[in-house]
C-alpha positions in Angstrom: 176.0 50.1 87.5 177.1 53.5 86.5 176.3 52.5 82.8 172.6 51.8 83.9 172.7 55.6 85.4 174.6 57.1 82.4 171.6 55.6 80.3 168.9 56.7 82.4 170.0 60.5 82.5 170.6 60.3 78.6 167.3 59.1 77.9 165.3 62.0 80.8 168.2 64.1 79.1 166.5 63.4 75.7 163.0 62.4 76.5 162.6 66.6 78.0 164.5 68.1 75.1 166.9 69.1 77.6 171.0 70.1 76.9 173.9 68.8 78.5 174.2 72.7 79.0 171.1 72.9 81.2 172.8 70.0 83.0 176.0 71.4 83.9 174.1 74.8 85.5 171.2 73.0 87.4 174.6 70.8 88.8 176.1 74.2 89.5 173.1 75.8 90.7 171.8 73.3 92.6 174.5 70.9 93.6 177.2 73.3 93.8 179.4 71.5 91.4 181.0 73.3 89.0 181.7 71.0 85.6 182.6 71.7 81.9 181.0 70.4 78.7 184.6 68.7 78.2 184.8 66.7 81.9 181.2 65.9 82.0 181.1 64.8 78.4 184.4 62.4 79.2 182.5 61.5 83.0 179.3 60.2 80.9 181.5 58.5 78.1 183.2 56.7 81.1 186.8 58.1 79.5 187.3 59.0 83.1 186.6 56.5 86.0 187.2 57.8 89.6 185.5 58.4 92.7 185.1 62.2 91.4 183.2 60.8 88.3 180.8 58.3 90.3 180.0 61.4 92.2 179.0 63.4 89.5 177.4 60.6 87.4 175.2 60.3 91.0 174.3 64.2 91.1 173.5 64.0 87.7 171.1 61.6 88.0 169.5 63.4 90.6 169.1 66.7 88.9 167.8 64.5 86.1 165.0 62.5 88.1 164.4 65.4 90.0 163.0 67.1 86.8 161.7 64.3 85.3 159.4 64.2 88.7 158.4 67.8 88.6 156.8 67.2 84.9 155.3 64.0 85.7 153.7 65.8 88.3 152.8 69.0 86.2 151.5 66.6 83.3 149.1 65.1 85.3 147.4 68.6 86.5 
């Protein structure tokens, strides 16, 4: 399961020419979680697999579909 989410916020990640940088302060800014490039790269490469990971990878792909949303919705205007 968590692959399928890994995937889809590399490829919004990608598709939007967005950093992993961006990611890590919209999760701070608007999840309040605070994560380094180090742990988050390791979370999304599944080198670390706990409850605190799932919960990240989740927020993640929130931030990450959030945004995709917003442009979707700005591209058709």
């Amino acid at each position: 399961m968590n692959n399928q989410k890994i995937e889809r916020i590399r490829q919004i990640v990608t598709e939007n020419k967005l950093t992993y940088g961006w990611l890590i302060e919209r999760l701070h800014e608007d999840k309040g979680i605070v994560v380094q490039k180090s742990g988050l790269s390791h979370i999304l490469n599944e080198d670390v697999i706990s409850d605190t990971g799932n919960y990240v990878i989740d927020r993640c792909l929130e931030v990450c579909e959030e945004y995709a949303e917003k442009y979707r919705k700005k591209a058709k205007k």
